[in-house]
Steps between C-alpha positions, in 0.01 A plus 500: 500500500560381842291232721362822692386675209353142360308450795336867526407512102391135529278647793375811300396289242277267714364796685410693176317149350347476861366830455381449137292225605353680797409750275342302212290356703345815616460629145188429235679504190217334287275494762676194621703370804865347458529133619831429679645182523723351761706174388773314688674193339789227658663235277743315761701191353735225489686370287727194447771527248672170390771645385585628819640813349762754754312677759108542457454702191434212233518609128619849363230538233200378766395835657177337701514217792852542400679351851600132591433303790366802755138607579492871381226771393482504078272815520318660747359867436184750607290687291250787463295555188267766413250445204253786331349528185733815449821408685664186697817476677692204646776508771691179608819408729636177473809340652614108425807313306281599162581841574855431578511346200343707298605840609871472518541847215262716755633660754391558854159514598371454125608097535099515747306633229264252354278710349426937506324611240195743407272478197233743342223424270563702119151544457108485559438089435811428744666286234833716456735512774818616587715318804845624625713341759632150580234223394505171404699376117236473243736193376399158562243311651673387876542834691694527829154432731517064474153470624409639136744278356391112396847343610699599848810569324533744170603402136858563396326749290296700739826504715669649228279757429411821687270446785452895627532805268533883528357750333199657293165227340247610306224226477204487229176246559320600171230211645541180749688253253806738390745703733756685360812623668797761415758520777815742552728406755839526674649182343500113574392409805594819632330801784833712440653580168838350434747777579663580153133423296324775354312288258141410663377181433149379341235188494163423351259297595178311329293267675195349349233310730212401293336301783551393828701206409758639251761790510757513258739820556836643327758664724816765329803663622680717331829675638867451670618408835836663432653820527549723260809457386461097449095523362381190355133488411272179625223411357233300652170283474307303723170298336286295764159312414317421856204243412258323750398192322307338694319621859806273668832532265657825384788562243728767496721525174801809513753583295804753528785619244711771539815659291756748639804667265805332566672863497374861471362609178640115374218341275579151659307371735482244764152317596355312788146305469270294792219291417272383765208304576298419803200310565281517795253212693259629735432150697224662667464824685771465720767306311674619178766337324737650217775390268731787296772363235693832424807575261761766542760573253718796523844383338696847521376608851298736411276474852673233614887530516745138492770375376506226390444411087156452450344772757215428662326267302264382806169241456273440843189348623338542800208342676314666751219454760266779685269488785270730586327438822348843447519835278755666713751210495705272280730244551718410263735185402691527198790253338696694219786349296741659245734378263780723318684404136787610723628508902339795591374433817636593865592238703696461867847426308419557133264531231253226311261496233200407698313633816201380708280677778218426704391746609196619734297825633193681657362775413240710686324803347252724621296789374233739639316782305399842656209681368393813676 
């Protein structure tokens, strides 16, 4: 498909969504009006490697605020939701060194896709629903929007993880504590199927939220990010517990372990594992502190590919301040070391077994609702 052809269908499809929403808000399906939502979000940043690796991209495995020593935009994207009882619909472009990061197996126009996707409700209490399109990974608890996030910078294991998905949910809220989630979708971190995969992939998700102050939730995938003719089978789980203690101080607790066959049809496999924990200090309404200790150990290169003996066998800690002057904004100062069993990270001339960032943002967000 040429940049021509990307441009016009990229152009159909906003005008047909355009059109969808014009419509649904003319309709009484229910005897109610749609809400639509308009949303705009900026994360710019700076960062100060002290490794002072080549160039400006810091780390391979970092895939968020990922440049050194330049003033650049991490994400930046536009958005228009549409929410009925019946039906809702989100649409959002996005541009920024995440998606550069992020996107590098889509082609074309598809890299600008944050989110497109359209969901029904299954039945008459609206608590079966079926979503298709891009959305957001139902893995992890640090998503791509770091406003929603309690540190600046992401966890080895969020990083590592997919961030967007493709494909078909189905979603089951049998009453306000339990959601229920069965997912099947394009492949790992993917919009486009790899060329060469036939094999879709799938994911499951339970999250239970007994109260306001506790959700605990468990995250699978189950498929291949090979071809055919090399298929090797991952299998993965992601547990988080998200607790509010106290009115002021917050816990997060996550933990991720994966295994992949070392060959097709082989009954060997290799496995990779992340624990995490963060903490979080709200000083008073405008000031938050936090403090993550994370693990990441993927010895074979599963997710992470080196060379050296031991893999990537990578502990860090963090330590990182917010303030909010108001809702809309955050500023954000953040100090993040890590420490490797083995000289795996970049530097100007070579490599070393340590790294250490400070590292700093804003982030403005805004959002207005519609309702005709």
């Amino acid at each position: 498909m040429n940049f021509k052809t990307q441009i016009k269908s990229l152009l159909i499809f906003i005008s047909f969504f355009s059109s969808s929403i014009l419509f649904a808000q003319n309709d009484s399906i229910g005897h109610q009006k749609p809400r639509m939502n308009i949303s705009a979000f900026l994360d710019v940043f700076y960062v100060n490697d002290f490794n002072h690796p080549q160039g400006t991209k810091r780390q391979p495995f970092l895939f968020n605020h990922n440049r050194h020593n330049e003033f650049n935009l991490n994400l930046g994207f536009v958005k228009l939701g549409l929410e009925h009882s019946k039906y809702r619909g989100n649409l959002a472009l996005h541009t920024g060194t995440y998606s550069n990061d992020n996107y590098l197996a889509e082609p074309g126009l598809l890299k600008n896709i944050f989110e497109a996707n359209v969901g029904l409700s299954l039945n008459k209490k609206n608590n079966l629903w079926i979503d298709a399109g891009v959305f957001a990974s139902h893995i992890g608890f640090e998503s791509a929007i770091s406003a929603d996030n309690w540190t600046m910078t992401r966890s080895i294991l969020a990083e590592n993880s997919p961030y967007f998905l493709s494909g078909v949910k189905f979603t089951f809220n049998p009453n306000d504590k339990w959601t229920i989630s069965g997912l099947i979708i394009n492949g790992w971190q993917r919009i486009q199927r790899l060329q060469g995969n036939s094999l879709p992939s799938f994911g499951t998700q339970i999250n239970f939220r007994p109260n306001e102050k506790v959700t605990i939730n468990w995250s699978t995938f189950i498929g291949t990010d090979d071809p055919d003719t090399k298929r090797r089978m991952r299998y993965f789980n992601n547990l988080y517990g998200q607790f509010q203690l106290t009115e002021k101080f917050g816990l997060i607790a996550g933990f991720d372990i994966g295994a992949q066959q070392r060959t097709k049809n082989s009954s060997s496999y290799d496995f990779w594992l992340s624990p995490v924990i963060i903490g979080q200090f709200a000083i008073n309404k405008t000031w938050k502190t936090a403090i993550r200790a994370e693990y990441y150990q993927d010895r074979t290169g599963i997710i992470i590919p080196t060379s050296t003996p031991k893999g990537f066998n990578t502990t860090g800690l963090s330590l990182n301040l917010d303030y909010s002057p108001t809702q809309n904004i955050i500023c954000r100062l953040e100090g993040r070391w890590l420490n490797s069993k083995d000289q795996i990270f970049e530097t100007k001339t070579t490599r070393t077994d340590n790294n250490l960032i400070i590292a700093t943002s804003i982030v403005i967000r805004f959002s207005e609702t519609i309702k005709k």
